[in-house]
Backbone as JSON Lines, residues from 0, in Angstrom:
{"i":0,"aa":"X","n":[7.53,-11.78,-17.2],"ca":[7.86,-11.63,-15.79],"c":[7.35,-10.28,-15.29]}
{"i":1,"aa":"X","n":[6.66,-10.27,-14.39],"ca":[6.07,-9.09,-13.61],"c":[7.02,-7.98,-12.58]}
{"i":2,"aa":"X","n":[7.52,-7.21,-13.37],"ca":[8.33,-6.7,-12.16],"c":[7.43,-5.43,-11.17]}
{"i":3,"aa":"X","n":[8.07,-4.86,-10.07],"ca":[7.12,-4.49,-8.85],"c":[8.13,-3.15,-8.53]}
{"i":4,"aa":"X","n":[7.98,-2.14,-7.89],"ca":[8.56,-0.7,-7.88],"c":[7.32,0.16,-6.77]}
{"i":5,"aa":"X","n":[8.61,0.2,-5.65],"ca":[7.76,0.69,-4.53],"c":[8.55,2.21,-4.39]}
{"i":6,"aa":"X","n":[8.1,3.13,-4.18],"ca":[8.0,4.46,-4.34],"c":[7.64,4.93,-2.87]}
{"i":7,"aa":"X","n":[8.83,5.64,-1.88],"ca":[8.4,5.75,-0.41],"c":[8.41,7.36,-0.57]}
{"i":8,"aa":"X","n":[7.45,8.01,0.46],"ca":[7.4,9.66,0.2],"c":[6.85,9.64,1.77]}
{"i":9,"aa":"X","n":[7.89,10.91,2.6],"ca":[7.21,11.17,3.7],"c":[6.57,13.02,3.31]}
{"i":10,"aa":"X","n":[6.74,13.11,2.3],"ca":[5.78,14.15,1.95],"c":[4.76,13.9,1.26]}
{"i":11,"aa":"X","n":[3.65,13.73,2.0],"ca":[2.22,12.92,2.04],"c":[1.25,14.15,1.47]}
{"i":12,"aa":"X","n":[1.35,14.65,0.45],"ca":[0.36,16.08,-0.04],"c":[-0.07,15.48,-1.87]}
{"i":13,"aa":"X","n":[-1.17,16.31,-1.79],"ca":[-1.8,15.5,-3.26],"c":[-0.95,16.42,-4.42]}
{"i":14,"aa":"X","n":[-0.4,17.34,-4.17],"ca":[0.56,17.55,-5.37],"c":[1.78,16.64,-5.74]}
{"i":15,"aa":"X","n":[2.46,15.9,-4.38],"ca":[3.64,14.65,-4.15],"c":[2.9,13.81,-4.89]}
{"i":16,"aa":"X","n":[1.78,13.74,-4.35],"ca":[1.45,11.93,-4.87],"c":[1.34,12.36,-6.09]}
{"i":17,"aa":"X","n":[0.65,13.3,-6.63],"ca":[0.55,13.51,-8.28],"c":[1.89,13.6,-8.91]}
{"i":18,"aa":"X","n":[3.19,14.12,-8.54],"ca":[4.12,14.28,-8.99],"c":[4.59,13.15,-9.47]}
{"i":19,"aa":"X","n":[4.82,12.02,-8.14],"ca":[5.03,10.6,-7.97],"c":[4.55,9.5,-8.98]}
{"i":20,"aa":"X","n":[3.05,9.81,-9.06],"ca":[1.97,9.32,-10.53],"c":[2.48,9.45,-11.6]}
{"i":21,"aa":"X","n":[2.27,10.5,-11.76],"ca":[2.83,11.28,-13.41],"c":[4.15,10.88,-13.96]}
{"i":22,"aa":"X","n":[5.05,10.94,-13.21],"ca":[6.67,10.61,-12.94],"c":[7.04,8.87,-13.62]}
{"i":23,"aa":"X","n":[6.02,7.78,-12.6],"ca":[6.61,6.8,-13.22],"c":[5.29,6.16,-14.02]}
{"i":24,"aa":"X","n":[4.22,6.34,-13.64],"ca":[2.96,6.13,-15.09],"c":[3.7,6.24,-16.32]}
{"i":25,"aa":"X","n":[4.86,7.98,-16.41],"ca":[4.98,8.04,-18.04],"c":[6.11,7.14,-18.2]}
{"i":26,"aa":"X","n":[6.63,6.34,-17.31],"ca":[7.9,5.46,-17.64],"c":[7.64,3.92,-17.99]}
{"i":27,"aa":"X","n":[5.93,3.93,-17.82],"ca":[5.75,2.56,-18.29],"c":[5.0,1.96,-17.44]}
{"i":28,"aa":"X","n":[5.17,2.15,-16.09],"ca":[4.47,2.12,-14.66],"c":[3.07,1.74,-14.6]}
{"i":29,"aa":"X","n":[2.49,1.16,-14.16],"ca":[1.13,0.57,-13.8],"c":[0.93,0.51,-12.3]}
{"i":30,"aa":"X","n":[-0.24,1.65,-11.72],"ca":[-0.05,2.03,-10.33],"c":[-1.27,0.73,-9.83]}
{"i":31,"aa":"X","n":[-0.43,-0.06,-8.92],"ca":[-1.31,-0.94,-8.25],"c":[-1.96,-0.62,-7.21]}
{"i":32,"aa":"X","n":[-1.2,0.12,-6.28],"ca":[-1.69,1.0,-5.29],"c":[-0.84,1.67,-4.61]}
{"i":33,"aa":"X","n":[-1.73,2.08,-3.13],"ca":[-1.17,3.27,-2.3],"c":[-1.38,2.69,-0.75]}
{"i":34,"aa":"X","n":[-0.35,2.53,0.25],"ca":[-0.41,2.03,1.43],"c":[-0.12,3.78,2.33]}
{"i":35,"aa":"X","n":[-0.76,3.61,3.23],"ca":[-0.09,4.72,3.58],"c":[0.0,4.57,5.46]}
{"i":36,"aa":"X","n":[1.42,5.38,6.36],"ca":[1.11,4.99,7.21],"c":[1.34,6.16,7.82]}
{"i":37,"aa":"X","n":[-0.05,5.62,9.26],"ca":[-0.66,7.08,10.14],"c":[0.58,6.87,11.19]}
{"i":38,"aa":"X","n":[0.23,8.45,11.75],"ca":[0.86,8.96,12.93],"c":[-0.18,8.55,14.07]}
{"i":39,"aa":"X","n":[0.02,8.01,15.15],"ca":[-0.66,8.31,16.32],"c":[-1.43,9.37,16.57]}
{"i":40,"aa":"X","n":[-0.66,10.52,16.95],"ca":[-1.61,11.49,17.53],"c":[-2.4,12.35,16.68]}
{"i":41,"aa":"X","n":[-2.01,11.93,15.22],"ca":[-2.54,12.59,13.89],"c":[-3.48,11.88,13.25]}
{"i":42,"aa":"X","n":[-4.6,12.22,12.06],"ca":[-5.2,11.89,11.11],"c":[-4.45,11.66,9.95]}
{"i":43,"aa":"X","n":[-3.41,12.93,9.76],"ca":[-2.8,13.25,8.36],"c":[-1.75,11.72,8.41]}
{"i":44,"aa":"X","n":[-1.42,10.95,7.05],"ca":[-0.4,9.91,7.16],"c":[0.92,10.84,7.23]}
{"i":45,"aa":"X","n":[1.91,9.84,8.17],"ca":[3.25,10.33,8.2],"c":[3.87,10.09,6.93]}
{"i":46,"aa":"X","n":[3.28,9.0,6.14],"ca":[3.91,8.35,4.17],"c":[3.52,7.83,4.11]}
{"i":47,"aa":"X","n":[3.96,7.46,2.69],"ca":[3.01,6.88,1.66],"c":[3.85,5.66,0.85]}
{"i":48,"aa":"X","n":[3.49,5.04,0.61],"ca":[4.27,3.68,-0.76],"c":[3.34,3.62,-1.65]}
{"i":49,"aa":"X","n":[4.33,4.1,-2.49],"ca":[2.89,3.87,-3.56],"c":[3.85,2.85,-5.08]}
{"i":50,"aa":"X","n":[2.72,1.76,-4.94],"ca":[3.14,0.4,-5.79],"c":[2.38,0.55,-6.97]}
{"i":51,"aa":"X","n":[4.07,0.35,-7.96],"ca":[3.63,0.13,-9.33],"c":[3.93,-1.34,-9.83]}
{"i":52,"aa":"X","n":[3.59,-1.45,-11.0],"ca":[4.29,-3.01,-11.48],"c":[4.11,-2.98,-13.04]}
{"i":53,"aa":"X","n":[4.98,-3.45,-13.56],"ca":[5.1,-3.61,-15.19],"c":[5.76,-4.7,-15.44]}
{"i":54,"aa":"X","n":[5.19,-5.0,-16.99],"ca":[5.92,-6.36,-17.42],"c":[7.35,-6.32,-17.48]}
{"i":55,"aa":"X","n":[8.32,-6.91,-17.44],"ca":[9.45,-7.09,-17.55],"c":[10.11,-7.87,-18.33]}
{"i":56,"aa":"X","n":[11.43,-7.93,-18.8],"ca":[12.02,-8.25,-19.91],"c":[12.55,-9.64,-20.11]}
């Protein structure tokens, strides 16, 4: 069984997302991806989800 683990961060900086990586990668974690959503009047994203998934028991 495939289980799925969504990870929300409105601190959108490449040290977060690395923290975030590192964090559940070493728990077993398999990063499927990264959604991220913009601000209007900005470039920078307001957050991020970042989807893992691992087999399950």
């Amino acid at each position: 069984m495939l289980r799925y683990k969504v990870v929300e961060t409105s601190l959108v900086t490449d040290e977060e997302l690395e923290k975030i990586l590192n964090e559940w990668v070493s728990q077993g974690w398999r990063l499927e991806g990264i959604q991220f959503a913009m601000r209007e009047a900005s470039k920078r994203p307001a957050m991020a989800f970042i989807l893992f998934t691992r087999q399950g028991e």
